[in-house]
C-alpha positions as CSV (number, residue, x, y, z in Angstrom):
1,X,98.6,129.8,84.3
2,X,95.3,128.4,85.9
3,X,94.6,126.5,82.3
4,X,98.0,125.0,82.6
5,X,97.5,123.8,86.3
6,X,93.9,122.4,84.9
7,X,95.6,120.8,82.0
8,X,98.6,119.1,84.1
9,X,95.8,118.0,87.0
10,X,93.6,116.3,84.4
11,X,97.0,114.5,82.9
12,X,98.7,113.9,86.2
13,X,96.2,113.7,88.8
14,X,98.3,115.3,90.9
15,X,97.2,118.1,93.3
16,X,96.7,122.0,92.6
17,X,99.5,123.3,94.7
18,X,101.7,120.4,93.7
19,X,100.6,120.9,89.8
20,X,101.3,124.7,90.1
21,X,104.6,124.5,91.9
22,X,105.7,122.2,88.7
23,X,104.2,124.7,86.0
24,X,106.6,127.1,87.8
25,X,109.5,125.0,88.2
26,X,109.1,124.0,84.1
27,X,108.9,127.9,83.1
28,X,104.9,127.2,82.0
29,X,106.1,124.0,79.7
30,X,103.1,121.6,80.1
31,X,105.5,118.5,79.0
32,X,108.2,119.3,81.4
33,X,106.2,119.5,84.1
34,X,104.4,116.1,83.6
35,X,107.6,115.0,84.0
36,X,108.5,116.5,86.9
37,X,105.1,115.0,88.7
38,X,106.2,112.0,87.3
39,X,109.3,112.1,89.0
40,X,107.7,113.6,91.9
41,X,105.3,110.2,92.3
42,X,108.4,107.7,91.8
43,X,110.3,109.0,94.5
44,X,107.5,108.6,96.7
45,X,106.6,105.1,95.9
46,X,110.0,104.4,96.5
47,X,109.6,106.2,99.9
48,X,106.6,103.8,100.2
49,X,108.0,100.6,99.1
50,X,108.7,98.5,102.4
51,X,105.6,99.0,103.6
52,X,103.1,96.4,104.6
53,X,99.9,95.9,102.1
54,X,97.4,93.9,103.9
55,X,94.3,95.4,101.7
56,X,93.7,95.2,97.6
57,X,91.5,93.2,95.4
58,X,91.3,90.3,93.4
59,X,90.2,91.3,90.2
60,X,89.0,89.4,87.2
61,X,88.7,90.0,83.5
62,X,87.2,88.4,80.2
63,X,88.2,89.1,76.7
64,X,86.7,88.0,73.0
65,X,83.4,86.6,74.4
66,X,85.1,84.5,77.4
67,X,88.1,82.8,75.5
68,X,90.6,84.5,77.2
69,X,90.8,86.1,80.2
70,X,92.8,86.9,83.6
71,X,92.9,87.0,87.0
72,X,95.2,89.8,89.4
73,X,95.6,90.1,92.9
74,X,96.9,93.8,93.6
75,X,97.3,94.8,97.2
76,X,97.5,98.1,99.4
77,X,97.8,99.4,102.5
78,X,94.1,100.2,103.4
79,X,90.8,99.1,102.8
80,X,90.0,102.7,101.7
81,X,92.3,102.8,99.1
82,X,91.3,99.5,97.7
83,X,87.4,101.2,97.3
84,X,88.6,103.9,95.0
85,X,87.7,104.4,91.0
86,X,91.5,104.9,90.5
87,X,92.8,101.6,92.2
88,X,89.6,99.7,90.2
89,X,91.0,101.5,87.1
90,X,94.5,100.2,88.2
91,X,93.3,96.5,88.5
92,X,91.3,96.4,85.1
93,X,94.0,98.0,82.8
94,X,96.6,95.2,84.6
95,X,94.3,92.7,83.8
96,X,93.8,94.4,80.3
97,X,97.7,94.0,80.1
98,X,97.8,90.3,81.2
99,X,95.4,89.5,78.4
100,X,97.1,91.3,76.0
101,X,100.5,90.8,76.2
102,X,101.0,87.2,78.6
103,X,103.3,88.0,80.4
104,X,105.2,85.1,81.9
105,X,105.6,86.4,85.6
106,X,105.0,89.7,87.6
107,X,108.1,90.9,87.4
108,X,108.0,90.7,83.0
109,X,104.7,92.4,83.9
110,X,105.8,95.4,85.4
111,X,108.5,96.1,83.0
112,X,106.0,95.6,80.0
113,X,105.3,99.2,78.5
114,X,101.7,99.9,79.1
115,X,99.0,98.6,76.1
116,X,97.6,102.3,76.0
117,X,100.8,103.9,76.4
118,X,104.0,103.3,75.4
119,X,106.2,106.1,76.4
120,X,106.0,103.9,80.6
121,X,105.8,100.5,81.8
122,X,103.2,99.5,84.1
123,X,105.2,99.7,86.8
124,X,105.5,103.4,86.4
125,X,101.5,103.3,86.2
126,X,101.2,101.5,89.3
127,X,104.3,104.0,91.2
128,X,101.8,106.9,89.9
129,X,99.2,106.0,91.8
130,X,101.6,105.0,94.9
131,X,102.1,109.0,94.6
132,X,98.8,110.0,94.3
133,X,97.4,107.6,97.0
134,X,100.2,107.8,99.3
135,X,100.3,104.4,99.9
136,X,102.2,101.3,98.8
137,X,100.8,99.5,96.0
138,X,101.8,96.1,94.3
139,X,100.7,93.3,91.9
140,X,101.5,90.3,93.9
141,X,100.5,87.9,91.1
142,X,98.2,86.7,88.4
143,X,97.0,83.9,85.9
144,X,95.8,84.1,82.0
145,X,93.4,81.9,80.7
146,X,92.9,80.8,77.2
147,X,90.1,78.5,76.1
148,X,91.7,75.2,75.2
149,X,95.1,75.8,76.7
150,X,96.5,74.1,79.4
C-alpha cells in the first residue's frame, strides 16, 4: 500500500492521509483514486471560489526566439502562495497554453484541454492547485503577442 500512496502523491500532490484514505476508498485502484483526489480538489475550489484574491503574479513568456509570446496575470489569496514553485509552474504552463492555442478570452482559456494533457481543461489544473493550496486561485486575464500582428 505505501507504494500506492507514493505513486498517487507524486501524481496528485495531494497529502499522505488524504492519498491513503483514497487508495482505500478505490479498493487499491491507482486510477480510481486519482479520480477521487481529483474530485476531492474541485469541491474545494468550489468551496473557495468567492473568495477575495488580492495576491498573484504577472507572468511573462517567449516562444520561437521572441516571435511570439504572452503575458498572464493570475491572482491568489496570499503573498505566500503566490512564492511557491507550484503557482510559478501554474503561471508558465498558462502562459505555455496562451501561446499555443490563442485563446480569444479567459473564459475559452479555461475550458481549453491542457497542451500536456488532454484527458482536463485548464481550469481543472488551476481547481487542482485551489485544492492543494487551499486557497482561491484565478486567471484574471492575459495578452498574446505575435511579431508583425496587430
Amino acid at each position: 500500500m505505501m507504494d500506492q500512496i507514493k505513486e498517487l502523491r507524486e501524481k496528485t500532490g495531494a497529502g499522505v492521509m488524504d492519498a491513503k484514505k483514497a487508495i482505500e476508498e478505490a479498493k487499491g485502484d491507482v486510477e480510481k483514486a486519482v479520480e477521487i483526489i481529483r474530485a476531492k480538489g474541485l469541491a474545494k475550489a468550489e468551496q473557495k471560489s468567492e473568495r477575495e484574491v488580492n495576491s498573484g503574479k504577472v507572468y511573462t513568456y517567449t516562444h520561437a526566439g521572441g516571435l511570439v509570446g504572452a503575458m498572464v496575470e493570475i491572482a491568489c489569496e496570499t503573498d505566500f502562495v503566490s512564492s511557491t514553485s507550484e503557482f510559478e509552474h501554474l503561471c508558465k504552463e498558462i502562459t505555455l497554453q496562451v501561446v499555443s492555442m490563442n485563446p480569444k478570452d479567459v473564459e475559452e482559456l479555461l475550458s481549453q484541454p491542457y497542451i500536456r494533457d488532454g484527458s482536463k481543461t485548464v481550469d481543472q489544473m488551476v481547481k487542482e492547485l485551489i485544492g492543494k493550496t487551499g486557497e482561491n486561485i484565478r486567471v484574471v486575464r492575459f495578452a498574446r503577442f505575435k511579431l508583425g500582428m496587430e
